[in-house]
C-alpha positions in Angstrom: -17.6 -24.8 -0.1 -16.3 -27.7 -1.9 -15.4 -25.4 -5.0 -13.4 -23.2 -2.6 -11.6 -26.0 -1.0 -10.7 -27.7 -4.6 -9.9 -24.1 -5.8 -7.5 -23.4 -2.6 -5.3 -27.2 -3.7 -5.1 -25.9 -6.9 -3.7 -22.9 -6.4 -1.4 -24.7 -4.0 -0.3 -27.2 -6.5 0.1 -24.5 -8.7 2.4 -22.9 -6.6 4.4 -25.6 -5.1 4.7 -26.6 -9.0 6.3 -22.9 -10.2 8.4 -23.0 -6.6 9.7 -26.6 -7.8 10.6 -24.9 -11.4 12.3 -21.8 -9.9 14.4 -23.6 -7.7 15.9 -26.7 -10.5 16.1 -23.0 -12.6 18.0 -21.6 -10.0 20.3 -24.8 -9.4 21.0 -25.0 -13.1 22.2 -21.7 -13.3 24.7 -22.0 -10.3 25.7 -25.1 -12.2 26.3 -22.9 -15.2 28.3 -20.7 -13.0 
């Protein structure tokens, strides 16, 4: 149970972490623009 929990805020993290990267990706590309 507690691997599963641990595994699930990981993957969160992980997520939240490649969302953050899109979106400063994203903004420096309309700043290109």
């Amino acid at each position: 149970m507690v691997f599963l929990v641990n595994l699930c805020v990981n993957l969160h993290v992980c997520l939240y972490g490649d969302l953050q990267v899109a979106s400063a990706q994203t903004i420096d590309s309309l700043d290109i623009d």
